[in-house]
GUBATOR-846946 format. One line per 4 residues: number of its first residue (from 1); their letters; for each residue x, y, z of N, C-alpha, C, CB. Coordinates in nm, 2 decimals, m for minus. Glycine has a CB too. Layout:
<recs>
NUM = A = X Y Z X Y Z X Y Z X Y Z | ...
</recs>
This chain:
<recs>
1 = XXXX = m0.55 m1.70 m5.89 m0.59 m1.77 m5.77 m0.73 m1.83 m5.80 m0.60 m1.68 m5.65 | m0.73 m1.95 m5.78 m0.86 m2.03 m5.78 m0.93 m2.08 m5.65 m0.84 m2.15 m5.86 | m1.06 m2.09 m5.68 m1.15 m2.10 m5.57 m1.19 m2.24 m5.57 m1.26 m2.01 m5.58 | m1.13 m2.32 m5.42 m1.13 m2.48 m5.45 m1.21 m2.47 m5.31 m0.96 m2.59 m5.46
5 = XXXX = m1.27 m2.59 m5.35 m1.35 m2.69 m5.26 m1.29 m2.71 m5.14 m1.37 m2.84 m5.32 | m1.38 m2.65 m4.98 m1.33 m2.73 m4.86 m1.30 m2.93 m4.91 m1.47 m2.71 m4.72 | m1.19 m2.96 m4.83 m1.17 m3.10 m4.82 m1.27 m3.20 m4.76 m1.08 m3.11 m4.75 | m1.33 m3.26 m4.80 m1.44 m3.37 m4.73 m1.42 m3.42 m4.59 m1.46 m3.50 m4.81
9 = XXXX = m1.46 m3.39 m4.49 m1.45 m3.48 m4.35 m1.45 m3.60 m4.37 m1.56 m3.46 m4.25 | m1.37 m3.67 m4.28 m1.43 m3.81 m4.30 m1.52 m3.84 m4.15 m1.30 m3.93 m4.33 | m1.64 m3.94 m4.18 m1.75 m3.95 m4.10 m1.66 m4.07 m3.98 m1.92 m4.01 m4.20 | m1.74 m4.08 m3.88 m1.71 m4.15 m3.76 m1.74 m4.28 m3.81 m1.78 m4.10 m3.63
13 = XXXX = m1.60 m4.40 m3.83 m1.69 m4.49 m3.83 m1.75 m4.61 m3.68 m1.63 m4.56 m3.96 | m1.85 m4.66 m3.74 m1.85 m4.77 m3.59 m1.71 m4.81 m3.47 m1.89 m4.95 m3.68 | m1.60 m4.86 m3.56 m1.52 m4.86 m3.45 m1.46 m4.77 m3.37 m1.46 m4.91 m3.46 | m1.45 m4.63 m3.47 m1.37 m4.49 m3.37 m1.49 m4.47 m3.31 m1.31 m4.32 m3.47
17 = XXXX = m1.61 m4.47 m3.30 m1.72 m4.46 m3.21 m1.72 m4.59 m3.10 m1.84 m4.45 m3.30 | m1.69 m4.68 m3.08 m1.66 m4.79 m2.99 m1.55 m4.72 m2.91 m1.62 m4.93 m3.07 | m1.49 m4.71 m2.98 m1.33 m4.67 m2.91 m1.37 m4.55 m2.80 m1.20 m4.60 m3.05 | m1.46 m4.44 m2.84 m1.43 m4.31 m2.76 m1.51 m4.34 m2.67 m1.46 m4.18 m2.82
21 = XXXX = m1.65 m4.44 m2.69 m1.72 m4.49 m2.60 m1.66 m4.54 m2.48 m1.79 m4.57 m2.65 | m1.57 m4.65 m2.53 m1.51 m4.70 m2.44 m1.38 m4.66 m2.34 m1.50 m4.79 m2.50 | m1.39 m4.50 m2.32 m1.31 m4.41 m2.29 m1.36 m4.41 m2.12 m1.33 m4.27 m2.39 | m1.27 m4.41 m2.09 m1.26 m4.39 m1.89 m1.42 m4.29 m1.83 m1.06 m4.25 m1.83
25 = XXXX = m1.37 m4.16 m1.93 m1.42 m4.09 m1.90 m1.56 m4.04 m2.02 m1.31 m4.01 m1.87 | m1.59 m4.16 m2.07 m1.73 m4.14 m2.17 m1.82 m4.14 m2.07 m1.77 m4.27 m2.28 | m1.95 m4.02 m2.15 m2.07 m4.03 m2.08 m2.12 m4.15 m2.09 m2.16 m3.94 m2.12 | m2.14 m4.20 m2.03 m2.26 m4.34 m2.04 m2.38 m4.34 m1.95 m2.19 m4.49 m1.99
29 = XXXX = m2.42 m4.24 m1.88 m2.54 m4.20 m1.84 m2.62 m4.09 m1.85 m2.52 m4.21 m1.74 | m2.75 m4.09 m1.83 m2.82 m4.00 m1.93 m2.78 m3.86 m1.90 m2.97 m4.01 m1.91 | m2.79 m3.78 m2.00 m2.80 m3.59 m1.87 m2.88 m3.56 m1.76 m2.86 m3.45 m1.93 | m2.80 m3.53 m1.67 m2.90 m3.46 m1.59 m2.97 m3.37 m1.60 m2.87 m3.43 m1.51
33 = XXXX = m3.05 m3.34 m1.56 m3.17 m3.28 m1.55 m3.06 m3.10 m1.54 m3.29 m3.36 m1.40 | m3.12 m3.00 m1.62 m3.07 m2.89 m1.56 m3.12 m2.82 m1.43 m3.07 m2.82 m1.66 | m3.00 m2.75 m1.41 m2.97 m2.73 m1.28 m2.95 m2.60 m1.31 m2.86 m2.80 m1.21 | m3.08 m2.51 m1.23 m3.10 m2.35 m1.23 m3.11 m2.22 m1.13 m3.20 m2.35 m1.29
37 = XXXX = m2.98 m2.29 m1.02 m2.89 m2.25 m0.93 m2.79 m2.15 m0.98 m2.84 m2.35 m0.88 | m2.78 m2.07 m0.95 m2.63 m2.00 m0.98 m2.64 m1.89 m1.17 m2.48 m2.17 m1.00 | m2.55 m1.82 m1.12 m2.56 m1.76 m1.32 m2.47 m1.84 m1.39 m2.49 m1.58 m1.37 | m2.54 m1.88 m1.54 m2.46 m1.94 m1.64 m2.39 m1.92 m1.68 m2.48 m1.97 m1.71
41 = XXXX = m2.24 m2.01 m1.67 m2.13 m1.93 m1.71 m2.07 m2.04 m1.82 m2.01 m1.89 m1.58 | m2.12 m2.04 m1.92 m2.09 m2.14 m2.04 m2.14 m2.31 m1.93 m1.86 m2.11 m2.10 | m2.06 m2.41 m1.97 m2.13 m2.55 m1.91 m2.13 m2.55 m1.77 m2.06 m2.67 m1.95 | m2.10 m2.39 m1.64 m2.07 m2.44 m1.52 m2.18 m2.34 m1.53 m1.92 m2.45 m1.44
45 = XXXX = m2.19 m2.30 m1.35 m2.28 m2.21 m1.24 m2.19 m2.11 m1.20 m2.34 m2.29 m1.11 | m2.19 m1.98 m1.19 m2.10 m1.88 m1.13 m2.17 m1.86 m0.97 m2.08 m1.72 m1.23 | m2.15 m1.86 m0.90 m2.18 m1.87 m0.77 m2.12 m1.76 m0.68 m2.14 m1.99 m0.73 | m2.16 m1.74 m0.57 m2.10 m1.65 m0.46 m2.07 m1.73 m0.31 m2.21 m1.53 m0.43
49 = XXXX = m1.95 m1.69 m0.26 m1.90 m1.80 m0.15 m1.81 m1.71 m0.10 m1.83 m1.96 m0.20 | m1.90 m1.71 0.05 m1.75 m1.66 0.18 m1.72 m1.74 0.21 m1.74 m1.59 0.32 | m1.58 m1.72 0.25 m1.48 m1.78 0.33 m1.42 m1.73 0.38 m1.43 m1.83 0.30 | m1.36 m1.78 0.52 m1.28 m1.71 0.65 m1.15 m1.70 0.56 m1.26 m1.82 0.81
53 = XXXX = m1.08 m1.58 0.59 m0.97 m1.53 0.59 m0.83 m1.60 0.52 m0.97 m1.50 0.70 | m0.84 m1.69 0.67 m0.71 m1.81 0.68 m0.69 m1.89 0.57 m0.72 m1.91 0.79 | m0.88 m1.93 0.53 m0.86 m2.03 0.48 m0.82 m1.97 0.29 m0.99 m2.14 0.53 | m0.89 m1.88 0.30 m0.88 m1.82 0.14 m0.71 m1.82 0.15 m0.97 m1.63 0.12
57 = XXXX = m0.67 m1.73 0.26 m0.49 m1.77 0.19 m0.43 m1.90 0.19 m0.38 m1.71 0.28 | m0.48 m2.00 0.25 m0.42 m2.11 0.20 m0.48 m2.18 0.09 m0.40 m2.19 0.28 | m0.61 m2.14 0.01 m0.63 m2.18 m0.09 m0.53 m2.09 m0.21 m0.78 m2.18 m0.10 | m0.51 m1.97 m0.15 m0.44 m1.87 m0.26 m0.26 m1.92 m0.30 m0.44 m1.68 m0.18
61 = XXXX = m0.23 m1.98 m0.17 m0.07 m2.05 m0.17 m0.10 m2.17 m0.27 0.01 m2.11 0.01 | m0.20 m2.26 m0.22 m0.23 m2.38 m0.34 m0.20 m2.36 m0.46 m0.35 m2.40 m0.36 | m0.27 m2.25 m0.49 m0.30 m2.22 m0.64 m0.16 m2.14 m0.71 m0.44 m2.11 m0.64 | m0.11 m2.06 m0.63 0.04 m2.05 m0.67 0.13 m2.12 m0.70 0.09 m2.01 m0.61
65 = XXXX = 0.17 m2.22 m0.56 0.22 m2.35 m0.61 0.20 m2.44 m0.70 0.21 m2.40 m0.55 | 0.09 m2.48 m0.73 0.03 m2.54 m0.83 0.02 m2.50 m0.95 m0.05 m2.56 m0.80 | 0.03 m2.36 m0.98 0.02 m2.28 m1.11 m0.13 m2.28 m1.21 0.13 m2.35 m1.19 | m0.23 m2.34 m1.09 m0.36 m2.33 m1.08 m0.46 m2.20 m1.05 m0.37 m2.41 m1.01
69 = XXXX = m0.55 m2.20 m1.11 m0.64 m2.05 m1.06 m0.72 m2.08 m0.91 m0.79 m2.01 m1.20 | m0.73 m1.98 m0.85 m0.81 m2.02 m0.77 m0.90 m2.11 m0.78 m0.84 m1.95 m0.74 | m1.01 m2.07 m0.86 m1.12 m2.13 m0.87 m1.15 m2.32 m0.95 m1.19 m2.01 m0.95 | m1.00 m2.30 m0.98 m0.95 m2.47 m1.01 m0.94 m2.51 m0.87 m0.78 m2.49 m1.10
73 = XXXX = m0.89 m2.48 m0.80 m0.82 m2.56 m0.64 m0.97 m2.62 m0.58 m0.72 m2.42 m0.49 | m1.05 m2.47 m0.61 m1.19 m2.48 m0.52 m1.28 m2.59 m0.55 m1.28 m2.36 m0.55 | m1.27 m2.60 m0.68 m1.37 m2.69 m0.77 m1.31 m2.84 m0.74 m1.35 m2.65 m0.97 | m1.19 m2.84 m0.78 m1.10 m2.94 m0.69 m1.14 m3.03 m0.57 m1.01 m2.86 m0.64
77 = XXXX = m1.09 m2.95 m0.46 m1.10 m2.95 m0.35 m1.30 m2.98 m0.29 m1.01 m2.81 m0.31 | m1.36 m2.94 m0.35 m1.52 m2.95 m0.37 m1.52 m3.08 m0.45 m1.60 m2.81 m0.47 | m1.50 m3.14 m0.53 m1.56 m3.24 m0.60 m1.44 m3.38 m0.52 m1.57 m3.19 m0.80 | m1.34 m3.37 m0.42 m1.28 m3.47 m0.36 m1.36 m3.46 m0.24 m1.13 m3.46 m0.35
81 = XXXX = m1.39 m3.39 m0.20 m1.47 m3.37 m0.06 m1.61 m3.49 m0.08 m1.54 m3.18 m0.05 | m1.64 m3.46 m0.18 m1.78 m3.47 m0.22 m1.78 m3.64 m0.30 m1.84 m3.31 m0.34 | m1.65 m3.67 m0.37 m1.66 m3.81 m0.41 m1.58 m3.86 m0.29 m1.61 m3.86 m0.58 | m1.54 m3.84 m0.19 m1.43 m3.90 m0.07 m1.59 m3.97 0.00 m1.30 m3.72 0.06
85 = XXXX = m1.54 m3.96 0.13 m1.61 m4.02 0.24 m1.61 m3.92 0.32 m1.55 m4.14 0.31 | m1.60 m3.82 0.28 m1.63 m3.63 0.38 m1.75 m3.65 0.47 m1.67 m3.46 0.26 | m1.83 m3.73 0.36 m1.98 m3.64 0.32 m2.09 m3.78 0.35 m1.99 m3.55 0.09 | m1.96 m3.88 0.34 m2.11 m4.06 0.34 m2.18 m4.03 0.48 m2.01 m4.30 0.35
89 = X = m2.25 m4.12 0.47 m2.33 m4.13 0.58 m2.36 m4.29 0.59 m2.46 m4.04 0.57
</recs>
């Protein structure tokens, strides 16, 4: 058995870098500033949140149906609220 060389990457060129840029969902605005609310849970905030009874079981049917975790529906349901017209003024 011989001991060979990893394979060379190949580097990004200008246009696969155009391309990913020009992706729906590319960052194109700066970072935000960090945000030092909540415990770090890898790139999110772990947080603590009551909620009435009723409503936790119908987030819990959601998430069944959907084959989603809870905390997907929540996040969900939080970030449509929040880009909707819930919340304009």
């Amino acid at each position: 058995m011989s001991i060979q060389r990893k394979p060379k990457t190949a580097t990004a060129t200008a246009a696969q870098d155009a391309f990913i840029q020009g992706a729906p969902d590319a960052s194109k605005a700066e970072p935000a500033a960090a945000y030092e609310k909540g415990i770090p849970k890898g790139h999110k905030r772990q947080i603590t949140l009551t909620i009435a009874p009723e409503l936790l079981r119908k987030v819990d049917e959601v998430a069944k149906r959907t084959g989603q975790a809870r905390a997907a529906v929540i996040n969900m349901a939080i970030f449509r609220a929040l880009e909707g017209d819930i919340f304009q003024s």
